[in-house]
N, C-alpha and C positions, 0 to 999 in steps of 0.2 A: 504494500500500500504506500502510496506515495504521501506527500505532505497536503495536495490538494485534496486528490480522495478521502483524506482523514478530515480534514477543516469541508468538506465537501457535505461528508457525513452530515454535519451537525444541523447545514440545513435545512437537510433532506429528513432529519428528525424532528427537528420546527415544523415543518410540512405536515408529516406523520402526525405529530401531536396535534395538530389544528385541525385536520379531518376526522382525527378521532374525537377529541373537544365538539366538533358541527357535527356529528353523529350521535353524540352522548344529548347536544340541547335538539337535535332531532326526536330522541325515543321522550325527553321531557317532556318535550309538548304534543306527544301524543298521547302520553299516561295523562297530561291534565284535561283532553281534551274527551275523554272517555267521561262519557256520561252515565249515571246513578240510573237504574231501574226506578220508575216513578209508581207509586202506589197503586196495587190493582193492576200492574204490566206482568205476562209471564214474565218469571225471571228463566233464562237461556243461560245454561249454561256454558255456552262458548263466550259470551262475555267475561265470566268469569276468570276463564283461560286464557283470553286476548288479555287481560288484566298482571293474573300470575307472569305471562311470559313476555309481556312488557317490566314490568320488575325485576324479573330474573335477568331479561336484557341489560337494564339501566346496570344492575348490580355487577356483571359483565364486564360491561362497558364503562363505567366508571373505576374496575381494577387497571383495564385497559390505558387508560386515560393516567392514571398513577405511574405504570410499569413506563408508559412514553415520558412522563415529566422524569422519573427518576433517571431515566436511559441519557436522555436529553441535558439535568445536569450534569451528569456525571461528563459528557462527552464536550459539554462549553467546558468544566473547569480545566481540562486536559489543551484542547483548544485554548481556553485563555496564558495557561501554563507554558505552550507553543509560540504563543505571539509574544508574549512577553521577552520571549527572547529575541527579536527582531531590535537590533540596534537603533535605526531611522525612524524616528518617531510618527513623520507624516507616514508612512509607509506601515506601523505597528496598528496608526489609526485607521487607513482601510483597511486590514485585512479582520480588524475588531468590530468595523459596522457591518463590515458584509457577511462577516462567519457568524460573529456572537447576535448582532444587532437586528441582524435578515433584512437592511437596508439595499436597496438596489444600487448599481451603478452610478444610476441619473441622482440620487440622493447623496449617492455618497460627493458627489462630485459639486452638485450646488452647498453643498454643507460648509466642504472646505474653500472652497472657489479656487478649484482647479480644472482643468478642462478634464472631458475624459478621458482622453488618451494618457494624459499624465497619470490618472487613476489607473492605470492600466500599466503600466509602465513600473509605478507604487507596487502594487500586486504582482509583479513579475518577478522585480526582482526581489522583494520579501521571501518569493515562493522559494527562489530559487536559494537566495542566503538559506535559508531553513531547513532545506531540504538534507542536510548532513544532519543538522542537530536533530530534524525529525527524526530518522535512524534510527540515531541512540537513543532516543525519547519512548519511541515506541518499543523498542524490543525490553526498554526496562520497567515499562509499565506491565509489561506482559506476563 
């Protein structure tokens, strides 16, 4: 794995976590939107079940939702541990909005008022500095 693929990961984990997150308030609001048997209705029991196994989902799906936030620290603090070592400061700060921050390009670039090519240029060669100490970074966390 290279130095990008790793800082790549994290946010490709960001991603992860946020469809899981819009999936978790998707099964919400369909448990709130499940309505009560009104006095005098047969009660059906597949209501019941549409019920249990929207719960059982949520329950699920909110472990889900855990396991991606804990993946997801674990994998910025590694990443921030990486950048940290980046000498050039402007250069330490893209590679922190765009891996840690999930800032775009266009963002990162009106932020600092640089063009983007210079942002581009920033992130090359960070990658490239890094890409030794990644090495060693990675086989010792291992």
């Amino acid at each position: 794995m290279t130095v990008k693929e790793f800082l790549r990961s994290v946010r490709e984990q960001d991603r992860l976590l946020r469809v899981y997150e819009q999936e978790l308030e998707d099964l919400r609001r369909r448990a709130y939107n499940i309505s009560s048997p009104k006095l005098g209705d047969k009660i059906q029991s597949n209501h019941l079940a549409t019920l249990d196994e929207i719960v059982d989902k949520l329950d699920s799906q909110i472990e889900r939702v855990n396991a991606a936030w804990d993946e997801l620290i674990d994998k910025r603090d590694q990443a921030k541990t990486l950048i940290d070592k980046v000498d050039d400061e402007s250069a330490r700060c893209v590679l922190y909005r765009y891996y840690i921050l999930i800032q775009t390009w266009e963002q990162i670039a009106v932020d600092m008022n640089y063009t983007i090519r210079r942002i581009y240029q920033l992130h090359g060669q960070a990658l490239k500095n890094l890409e030794e100490d990644f090495t060693k970074f990675h086989y010792i966390s291992l």
